[in-house]
ROBA-924926 format. One record per residue (C-alpha): residue number from 1; residue in one letter; x, y, z. Coordinates in nm, 3 decimals. Each point is the difference from the previous one (the first is absolute). Example, Ala and Ser with C-alpha at 12.3 -4.5 7.8 and 13.67 -1.06 7.14 Angstrom:
! residues 2
[vovo 1,"a",[1.230,-0.450,0.780]]
[vovo 2,"s",[0.137,0.344,-0.066]]
END
This chain:
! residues 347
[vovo 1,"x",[-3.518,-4.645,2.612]]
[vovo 2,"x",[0.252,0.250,-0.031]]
[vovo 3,"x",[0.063,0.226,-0.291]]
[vovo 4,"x",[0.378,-0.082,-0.168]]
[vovo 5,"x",[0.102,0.200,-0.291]]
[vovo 6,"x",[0.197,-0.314,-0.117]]
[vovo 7,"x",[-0.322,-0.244,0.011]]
[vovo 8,"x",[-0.309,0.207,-0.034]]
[vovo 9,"x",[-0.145,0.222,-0.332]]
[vovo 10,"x",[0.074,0.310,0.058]]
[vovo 11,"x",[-0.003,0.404,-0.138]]
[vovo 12,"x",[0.331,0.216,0.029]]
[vovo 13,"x",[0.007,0.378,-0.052]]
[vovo 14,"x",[0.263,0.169,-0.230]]
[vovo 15,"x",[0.054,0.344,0.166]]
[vovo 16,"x",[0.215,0.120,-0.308]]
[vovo 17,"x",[-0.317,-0.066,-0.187]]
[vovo 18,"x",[-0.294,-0.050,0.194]]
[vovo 19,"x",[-0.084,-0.349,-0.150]]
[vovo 20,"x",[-0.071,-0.316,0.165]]
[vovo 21,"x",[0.140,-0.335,-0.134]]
[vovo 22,"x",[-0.234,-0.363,0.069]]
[vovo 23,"x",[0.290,-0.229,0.174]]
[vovo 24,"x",[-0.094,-0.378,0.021]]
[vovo 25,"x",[0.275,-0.181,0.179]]
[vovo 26,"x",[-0.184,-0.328,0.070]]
[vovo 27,"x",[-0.024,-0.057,-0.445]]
[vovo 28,"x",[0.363,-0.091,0.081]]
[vovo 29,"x",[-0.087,-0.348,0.107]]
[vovo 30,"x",[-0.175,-0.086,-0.326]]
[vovo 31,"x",[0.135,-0.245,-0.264]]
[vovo 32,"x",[0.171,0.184,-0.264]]
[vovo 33,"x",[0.084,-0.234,-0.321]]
[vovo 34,"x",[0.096,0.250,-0.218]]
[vovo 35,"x",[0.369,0.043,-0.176]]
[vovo 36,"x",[0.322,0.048,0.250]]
[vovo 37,"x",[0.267,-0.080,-0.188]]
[vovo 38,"x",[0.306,0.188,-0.105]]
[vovo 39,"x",[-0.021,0.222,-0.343]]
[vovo 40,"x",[0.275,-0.004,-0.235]]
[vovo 41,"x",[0.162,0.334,-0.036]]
[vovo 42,"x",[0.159,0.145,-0.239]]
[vovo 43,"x",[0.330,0.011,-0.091]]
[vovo 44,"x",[0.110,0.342,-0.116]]
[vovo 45,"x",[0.319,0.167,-0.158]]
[vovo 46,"x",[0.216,0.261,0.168]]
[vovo 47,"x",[-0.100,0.181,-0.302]]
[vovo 48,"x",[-0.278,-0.018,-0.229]]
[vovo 49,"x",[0.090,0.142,-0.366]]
[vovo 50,"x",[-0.405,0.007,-0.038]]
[vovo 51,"x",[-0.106,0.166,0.341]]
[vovo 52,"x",[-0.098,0.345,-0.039]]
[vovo 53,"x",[0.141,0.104,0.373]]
[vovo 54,"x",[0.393,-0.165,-0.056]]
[vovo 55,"x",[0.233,0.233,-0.075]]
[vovo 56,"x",[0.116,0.125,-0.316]]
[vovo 57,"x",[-0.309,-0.144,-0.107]]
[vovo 58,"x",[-0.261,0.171,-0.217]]
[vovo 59,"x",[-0.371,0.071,0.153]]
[vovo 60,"x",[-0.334,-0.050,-0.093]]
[vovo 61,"x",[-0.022,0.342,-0.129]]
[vovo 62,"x",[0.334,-0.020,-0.180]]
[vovo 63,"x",[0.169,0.174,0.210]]
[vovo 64,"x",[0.317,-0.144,0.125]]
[vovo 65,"x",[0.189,-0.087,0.337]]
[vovo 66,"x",[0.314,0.140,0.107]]
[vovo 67,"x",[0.252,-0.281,0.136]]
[vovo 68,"x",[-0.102,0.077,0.340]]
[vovo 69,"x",[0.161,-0.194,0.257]]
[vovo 70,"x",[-0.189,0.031,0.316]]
[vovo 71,"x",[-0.317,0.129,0.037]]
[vovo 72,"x",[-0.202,0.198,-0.293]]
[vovo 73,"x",[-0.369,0.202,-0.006]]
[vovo 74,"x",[-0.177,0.141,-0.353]]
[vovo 75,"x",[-0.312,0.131,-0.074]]
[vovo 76,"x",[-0.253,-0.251,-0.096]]
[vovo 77,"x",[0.004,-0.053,-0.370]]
[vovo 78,"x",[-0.376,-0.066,0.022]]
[vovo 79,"x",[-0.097,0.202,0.311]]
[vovo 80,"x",[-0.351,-0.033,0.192]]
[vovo 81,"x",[0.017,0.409,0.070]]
[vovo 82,"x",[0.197,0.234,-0.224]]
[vovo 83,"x",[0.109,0.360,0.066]]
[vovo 84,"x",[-0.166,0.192,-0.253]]
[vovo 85,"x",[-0.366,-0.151,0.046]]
[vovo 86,"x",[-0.243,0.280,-0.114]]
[vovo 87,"x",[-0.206,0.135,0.282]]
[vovo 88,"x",[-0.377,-0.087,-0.021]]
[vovo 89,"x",[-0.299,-0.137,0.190]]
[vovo 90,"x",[-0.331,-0.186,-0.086]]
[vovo 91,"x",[-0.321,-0.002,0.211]]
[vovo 92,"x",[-0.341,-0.117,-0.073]]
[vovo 93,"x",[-0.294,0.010,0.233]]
[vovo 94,"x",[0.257,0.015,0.308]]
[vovo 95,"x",[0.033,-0.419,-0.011]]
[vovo 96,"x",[0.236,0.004,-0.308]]
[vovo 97,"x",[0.288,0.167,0.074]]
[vovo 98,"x",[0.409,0.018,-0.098]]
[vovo 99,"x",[0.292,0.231,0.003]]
[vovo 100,"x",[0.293,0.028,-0.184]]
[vovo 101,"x",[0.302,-0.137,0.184]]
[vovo 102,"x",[0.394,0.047,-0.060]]
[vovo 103,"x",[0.327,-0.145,0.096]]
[vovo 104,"x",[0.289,-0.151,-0.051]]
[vovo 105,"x",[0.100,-0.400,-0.020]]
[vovo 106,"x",[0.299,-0.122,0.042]]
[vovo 107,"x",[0.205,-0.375,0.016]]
[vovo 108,"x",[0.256,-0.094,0.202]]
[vovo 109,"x",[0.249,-0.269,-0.019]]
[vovo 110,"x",[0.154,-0.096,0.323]]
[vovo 111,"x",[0.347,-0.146,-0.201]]
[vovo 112,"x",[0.102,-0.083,-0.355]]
[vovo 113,"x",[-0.028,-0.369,0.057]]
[vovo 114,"x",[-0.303,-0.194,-0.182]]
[vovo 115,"x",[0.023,-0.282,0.211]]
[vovo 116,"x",[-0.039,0.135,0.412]]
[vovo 117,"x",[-0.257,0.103,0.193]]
[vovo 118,"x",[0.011,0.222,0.309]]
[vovo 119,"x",[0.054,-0.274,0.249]]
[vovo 120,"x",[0.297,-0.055,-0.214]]
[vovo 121,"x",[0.196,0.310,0.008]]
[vovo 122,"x",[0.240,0.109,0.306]]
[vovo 123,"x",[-0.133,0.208,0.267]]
[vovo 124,"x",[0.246,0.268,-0.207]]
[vovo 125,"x",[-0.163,-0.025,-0.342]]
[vovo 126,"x",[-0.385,0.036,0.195]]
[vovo 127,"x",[0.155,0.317,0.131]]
[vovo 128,"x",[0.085,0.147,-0.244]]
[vovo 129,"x",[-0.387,-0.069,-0.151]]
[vovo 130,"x",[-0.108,0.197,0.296]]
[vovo 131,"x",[0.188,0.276,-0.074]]
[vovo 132,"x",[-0.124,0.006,-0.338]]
[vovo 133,"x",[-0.365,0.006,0.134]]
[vovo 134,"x",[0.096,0.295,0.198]]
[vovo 135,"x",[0.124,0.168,-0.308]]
[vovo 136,"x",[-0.304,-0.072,-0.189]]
[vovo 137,"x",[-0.258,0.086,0.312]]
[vovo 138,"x",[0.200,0.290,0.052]]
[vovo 139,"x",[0.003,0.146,-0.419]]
[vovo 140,"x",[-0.324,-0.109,-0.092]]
[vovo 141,"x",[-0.149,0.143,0.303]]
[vovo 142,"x",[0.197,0.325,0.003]]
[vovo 143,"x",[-0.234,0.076,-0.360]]
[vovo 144,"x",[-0.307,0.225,0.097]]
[vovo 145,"x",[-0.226,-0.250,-0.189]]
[vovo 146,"x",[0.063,-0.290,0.198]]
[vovo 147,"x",[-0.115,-0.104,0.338]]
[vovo 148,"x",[0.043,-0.324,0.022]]
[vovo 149,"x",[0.274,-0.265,-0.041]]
[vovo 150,"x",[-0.079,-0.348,-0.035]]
[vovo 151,"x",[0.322,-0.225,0.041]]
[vovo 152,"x",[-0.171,-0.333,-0.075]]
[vovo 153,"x",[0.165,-0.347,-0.145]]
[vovo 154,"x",[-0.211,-0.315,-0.144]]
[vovo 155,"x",[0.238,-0.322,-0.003]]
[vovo 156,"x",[-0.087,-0.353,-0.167]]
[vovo 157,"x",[-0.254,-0.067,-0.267]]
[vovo 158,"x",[-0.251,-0.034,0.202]]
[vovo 159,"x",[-0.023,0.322,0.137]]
[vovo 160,"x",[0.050,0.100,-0.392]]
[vovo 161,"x",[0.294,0.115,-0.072]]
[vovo 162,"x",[0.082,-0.021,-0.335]]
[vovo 163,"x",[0.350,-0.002,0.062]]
[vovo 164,"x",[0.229,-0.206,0.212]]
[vovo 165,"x",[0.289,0.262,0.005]]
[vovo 166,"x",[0.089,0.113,0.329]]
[vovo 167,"x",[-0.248,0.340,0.013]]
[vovo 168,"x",[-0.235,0.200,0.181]]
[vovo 169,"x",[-0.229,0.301,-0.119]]
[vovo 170,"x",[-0.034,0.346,0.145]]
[vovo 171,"x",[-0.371,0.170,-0.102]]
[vovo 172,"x",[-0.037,0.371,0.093]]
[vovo 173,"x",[-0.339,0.188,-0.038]]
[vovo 174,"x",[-0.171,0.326,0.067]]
[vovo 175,"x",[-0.262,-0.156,0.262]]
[vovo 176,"x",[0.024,-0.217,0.243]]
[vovo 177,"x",[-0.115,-0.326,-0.083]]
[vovo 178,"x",[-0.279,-0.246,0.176]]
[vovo 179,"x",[0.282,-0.183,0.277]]
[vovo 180,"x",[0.177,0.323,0.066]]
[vovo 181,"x",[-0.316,0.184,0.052]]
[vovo 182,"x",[-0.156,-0.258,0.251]]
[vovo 183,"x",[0.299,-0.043,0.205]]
[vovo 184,"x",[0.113,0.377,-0.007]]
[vovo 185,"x",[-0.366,0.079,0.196]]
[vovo 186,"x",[0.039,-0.287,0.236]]
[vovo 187,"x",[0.318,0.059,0.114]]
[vovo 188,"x",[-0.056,0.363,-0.048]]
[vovo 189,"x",[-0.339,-0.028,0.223]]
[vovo 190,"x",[0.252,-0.214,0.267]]
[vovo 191,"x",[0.252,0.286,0.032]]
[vovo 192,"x",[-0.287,0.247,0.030]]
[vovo 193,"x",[-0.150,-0.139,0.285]]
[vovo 194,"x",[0.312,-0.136,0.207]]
[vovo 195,"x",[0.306,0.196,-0.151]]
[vovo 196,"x",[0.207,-0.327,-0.074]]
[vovo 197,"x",[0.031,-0.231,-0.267]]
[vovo 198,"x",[-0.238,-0.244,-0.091]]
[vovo 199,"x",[0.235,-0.252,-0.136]]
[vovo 200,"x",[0.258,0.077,0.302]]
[vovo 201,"x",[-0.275,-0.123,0.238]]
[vovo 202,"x",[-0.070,-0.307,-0.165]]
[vovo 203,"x",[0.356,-0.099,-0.025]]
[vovo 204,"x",[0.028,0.050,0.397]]
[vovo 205,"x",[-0.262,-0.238,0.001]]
[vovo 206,"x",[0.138,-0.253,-0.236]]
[vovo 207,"x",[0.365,0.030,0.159]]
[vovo 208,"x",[-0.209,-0.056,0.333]]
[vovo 209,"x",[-0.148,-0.301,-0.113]]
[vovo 210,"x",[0.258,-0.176,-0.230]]
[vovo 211,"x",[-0.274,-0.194,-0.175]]
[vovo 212,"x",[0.016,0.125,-0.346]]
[vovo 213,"x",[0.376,0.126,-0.025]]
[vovo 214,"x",[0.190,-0.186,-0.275]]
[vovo 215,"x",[0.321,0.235,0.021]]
[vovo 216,"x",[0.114,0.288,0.129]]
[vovo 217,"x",[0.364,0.255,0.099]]
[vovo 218,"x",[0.068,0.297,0.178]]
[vovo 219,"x",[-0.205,0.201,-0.294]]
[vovo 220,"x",[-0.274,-0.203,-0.153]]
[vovo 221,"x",[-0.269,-0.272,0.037]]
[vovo 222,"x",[-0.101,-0.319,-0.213]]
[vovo 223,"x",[-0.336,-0.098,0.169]]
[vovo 224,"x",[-0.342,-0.162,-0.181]]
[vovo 225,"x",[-0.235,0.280,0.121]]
[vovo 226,"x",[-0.281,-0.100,0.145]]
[vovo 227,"x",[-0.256,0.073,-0.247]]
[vovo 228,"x",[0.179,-0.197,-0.237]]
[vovo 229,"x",[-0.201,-0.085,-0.307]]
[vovo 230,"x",[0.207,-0.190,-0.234]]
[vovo 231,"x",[0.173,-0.334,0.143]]
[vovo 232,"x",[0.384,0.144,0.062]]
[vovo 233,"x",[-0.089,0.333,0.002]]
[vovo 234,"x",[0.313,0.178,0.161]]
[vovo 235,"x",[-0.019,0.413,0.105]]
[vovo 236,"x",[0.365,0.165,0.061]]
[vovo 237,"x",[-0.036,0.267,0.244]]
[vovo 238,"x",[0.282,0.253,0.099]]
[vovo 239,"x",[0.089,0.032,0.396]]
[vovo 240,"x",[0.052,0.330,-0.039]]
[vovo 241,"x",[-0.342,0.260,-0.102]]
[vovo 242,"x",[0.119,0.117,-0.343]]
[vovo 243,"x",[-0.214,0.099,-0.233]]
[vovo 244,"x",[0.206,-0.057,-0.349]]
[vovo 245,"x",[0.298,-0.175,-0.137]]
[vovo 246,"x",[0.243,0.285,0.006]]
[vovo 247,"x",[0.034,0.034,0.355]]
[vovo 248,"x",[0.124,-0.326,-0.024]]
[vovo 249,"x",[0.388,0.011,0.188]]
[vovo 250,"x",[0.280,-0.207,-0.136]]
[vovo 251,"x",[-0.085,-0.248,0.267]]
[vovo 252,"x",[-0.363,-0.032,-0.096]]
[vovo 253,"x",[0.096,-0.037,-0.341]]
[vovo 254,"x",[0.234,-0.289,0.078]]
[vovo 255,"x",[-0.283,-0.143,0.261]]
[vovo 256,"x",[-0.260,0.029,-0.256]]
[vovo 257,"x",[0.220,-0.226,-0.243]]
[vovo 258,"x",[0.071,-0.248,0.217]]
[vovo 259,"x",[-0.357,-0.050,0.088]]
[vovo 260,"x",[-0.128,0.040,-0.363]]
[vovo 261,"x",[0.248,-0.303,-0.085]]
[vovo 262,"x",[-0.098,-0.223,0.328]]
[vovo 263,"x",[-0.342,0.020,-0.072]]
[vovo 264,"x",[0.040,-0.058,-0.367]]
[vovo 265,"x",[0.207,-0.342,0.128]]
[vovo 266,"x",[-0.251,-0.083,0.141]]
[vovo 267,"x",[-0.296,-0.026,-0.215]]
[vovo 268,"x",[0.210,-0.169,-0.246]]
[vovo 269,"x",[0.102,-0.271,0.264]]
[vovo 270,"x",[-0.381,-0.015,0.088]]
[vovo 271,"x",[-0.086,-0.251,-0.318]]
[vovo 272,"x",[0.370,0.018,-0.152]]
[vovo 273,"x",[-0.125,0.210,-0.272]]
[vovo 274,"x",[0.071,0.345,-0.145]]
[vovo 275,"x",[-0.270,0.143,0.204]]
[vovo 276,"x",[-0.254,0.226,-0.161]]
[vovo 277,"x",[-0.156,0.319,0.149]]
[vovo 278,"x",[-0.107,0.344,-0.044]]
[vovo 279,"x",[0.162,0.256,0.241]]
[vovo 280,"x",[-0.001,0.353,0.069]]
[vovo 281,"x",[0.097,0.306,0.191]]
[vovo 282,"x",[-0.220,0.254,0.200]]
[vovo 283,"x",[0.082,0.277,0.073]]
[vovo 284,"x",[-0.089,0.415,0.026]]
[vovo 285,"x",[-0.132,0.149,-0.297]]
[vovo 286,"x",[0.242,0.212,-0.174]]
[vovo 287,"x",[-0.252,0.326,0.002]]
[vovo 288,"x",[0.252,0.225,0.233]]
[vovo 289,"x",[-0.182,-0.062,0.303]]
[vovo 290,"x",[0.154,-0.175,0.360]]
[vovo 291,"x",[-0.234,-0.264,-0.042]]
[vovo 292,"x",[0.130,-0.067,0.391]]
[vovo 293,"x",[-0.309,-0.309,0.017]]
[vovo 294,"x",[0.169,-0.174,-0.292]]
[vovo 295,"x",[0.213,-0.330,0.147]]
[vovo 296,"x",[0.257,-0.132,-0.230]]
[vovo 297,"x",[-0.070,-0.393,-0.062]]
[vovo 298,"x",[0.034,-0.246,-0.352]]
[vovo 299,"x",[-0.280,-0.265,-0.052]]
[vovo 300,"x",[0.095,-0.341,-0.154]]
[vovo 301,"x",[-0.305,-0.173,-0.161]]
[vovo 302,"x",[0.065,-0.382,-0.089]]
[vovo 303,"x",[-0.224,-0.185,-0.178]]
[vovo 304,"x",[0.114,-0.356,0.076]]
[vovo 305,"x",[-0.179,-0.212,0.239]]
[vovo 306,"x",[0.101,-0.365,0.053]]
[vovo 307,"x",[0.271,-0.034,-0.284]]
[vovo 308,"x",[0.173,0.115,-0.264]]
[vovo 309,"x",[-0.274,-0.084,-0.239]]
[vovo 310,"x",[-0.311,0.098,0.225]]
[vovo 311,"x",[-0.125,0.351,0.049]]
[vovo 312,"x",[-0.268,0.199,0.184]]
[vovo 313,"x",[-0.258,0.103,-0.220]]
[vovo 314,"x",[-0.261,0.314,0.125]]
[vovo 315,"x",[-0.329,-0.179,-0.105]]
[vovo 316,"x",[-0.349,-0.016,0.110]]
[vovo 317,"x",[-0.049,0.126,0.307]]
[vovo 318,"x",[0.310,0.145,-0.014]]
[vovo 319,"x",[-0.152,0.240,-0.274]]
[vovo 320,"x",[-0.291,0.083,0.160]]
[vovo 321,"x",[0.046,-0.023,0.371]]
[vovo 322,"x",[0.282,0.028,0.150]]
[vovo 323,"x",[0.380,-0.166,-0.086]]
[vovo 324,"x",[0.041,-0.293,0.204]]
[vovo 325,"x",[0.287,-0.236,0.099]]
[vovo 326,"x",[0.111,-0.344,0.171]]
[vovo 327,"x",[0.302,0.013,0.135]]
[vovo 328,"x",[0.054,0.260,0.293]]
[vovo 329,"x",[0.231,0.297,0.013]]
[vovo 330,"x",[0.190,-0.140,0.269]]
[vovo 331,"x",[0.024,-0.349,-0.192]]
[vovo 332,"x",[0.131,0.147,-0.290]]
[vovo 333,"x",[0.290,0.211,0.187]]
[vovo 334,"x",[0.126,-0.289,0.210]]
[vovo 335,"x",[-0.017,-0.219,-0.358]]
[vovo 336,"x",[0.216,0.316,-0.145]]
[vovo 337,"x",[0.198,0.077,0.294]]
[vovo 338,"x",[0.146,-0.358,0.059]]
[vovo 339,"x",[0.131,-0.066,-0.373]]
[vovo 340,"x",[0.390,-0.029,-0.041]]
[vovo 341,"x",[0.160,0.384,-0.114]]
[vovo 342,"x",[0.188,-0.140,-0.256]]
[vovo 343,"x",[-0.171,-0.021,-0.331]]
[vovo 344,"x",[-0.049,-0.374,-0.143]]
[vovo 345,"x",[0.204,0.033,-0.282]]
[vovo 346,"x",[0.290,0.055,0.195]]
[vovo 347,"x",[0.008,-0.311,0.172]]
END
């Protein structure tokens, strides 16, 4: 018998991170008698006079919103890192150890109304939230303290986000943290030994193969990498080797938009629900160096797994082996890829 990576248990490698994820195509075929239906959604106001993000509305921390009427970024009222952290270590018997750490939290609202989400606004009003997270990357990262920028967003519930406000949060921190780390010495290790990019390579590959692509234009890529872990995962990869946001063109901007919105469509269409995910952005550290291995790209992690009401949970051997999924990369793009690119509540 021949091996086939669409009907035989199998390990795939994650260059970015050097981890392996357990793929078991042929659990497909099983019975599955657990909930598919539709979930209600919500029904929510152009403008909430309780929601702490609307405008003109006052904040958790009493402060209060200007009338802003497009898109709108504050510090974090109840910030993770703060500025003026006191500097201090602790270290016991060289097992116990921790450092103080600074920074600066911010939220961002990509538009004053309560009752949108991203797949929802025009290609125009996404643009304009990418030139705010090139104003952000760009000032926080400019401040001699801070090295990293973390341009992250958690939508849905499930994912917990305590607030269903159209938003997104920018972290930035004096060390690199645990995902920035890993992939900065694997693609950094890459570029060492073959002076290219390890994330261009791969998307030669992917553009080679057409299996996993779920959308793509003349400046970026849509694909389910791979190594995918969770169900839908979805990595956007720039064309072009750039290494942060602000050498983003006018044209990438607008490209960047367009595909943010697409893919959006998309995952709502998937289960006709406001789909939930975490995403982020990597990209170089903001230390002053070239950083010439780092490869621009924005990671979309989706919980949901056969409906609206049924997620992937990391359990068992999940937790102690190694994360483990059913459904193939290459299953999941084509699922992705072939969904209409107008968003169900438009029709």
């Amino acid at each position: 018998m021949d091996f086939n990576l669409s009907e035989h248990p199998h390990r795939r490698y994650n260059p970015l991170k050097g981890e392996y994820v357990l793929v078991s195509p042929h659990r497909t075929k099983r019975p599955w008698q657990g909930q598919v239906e539709k979930s209600e959604e919500e029904k929510r106001p152009e403008h909430d006079p309780t929601c702490y993000l609307c405008p003109g509305n006052e904040r958790a921390g009493s402060e209060k919103n200007p009338n802003y009427d497009n898109t709108f970024v504050f510090t974090n009222d109840f910030a993770a890192l703060t500025p003026d952290n006191p500097s201090g270590s602790y270290e016991e018997g060289g097992l116990l150890r921790a450092r103080s750490e600074i920074g600066i939290c911010r939220v961002m609202c990509f538009s004053p109304r309560h009752d949108l989400t991203l797949p929802e606004l025009t290609v125009a009003n996404i643009k304009k939230v990418i030139e705010l997270w090139q104003s952000e990357y760009q000032t926080l990262g400019s401040s001699p303290q801070i090295n990293h920028v973390q341009i992250f967003e958690n939508k849905g519930k499930m994912m917990g986000c305590s607030n269903p406000h159209p938003h997104g949060q920018i972290w930035s921190q004096s060390t690199l943290p645990n995902e920035a780390t890993v992939e900065g010495k694997n693609q950094g290790d890459y570029y060492q030994s073959y002076q290219r990019s390890l994330l261009a390579d791969y998307l030669t590959l992917e553009l080679e193969q057409q299996e996993r692509i779920v959308l793509e234009n003349d400046y970026f890529v849509a694909l389910v990498p791979f190594w995918a872990v969770w169900p839908y995962e979805v990595m956007i990869i720039s064309r072009r080797h750039i290494q942060n946001i602000l050498q983003f063109t006018d044209e990438d901007k607008t490209a960047y938009a367009e595909i943010l919105q697409q893919l959006t469509i998309r995952y709502d269409n998937l289960f006709e629900t406001s789909f939930p995910y975490s995403a982020g952005i990597h990209q170089a550290p903001t230390d002053g160096m070239d950083h010439l291995e780092w490869h621009f790209h924005h990671h979309f992690y989706p919980p949901l797994l056969r409906s609206a009401a049924v997620k992937k949970f990391m359990v068992g051997y999940e937790m102690l082996g190694d994360p483990q999924r059913d459904i193939t990369a290459e299953m999941a793009a084509e699922q992705l890829r072939n969904l209409p690119d107008v968003h169900y509540k438009s029709k």
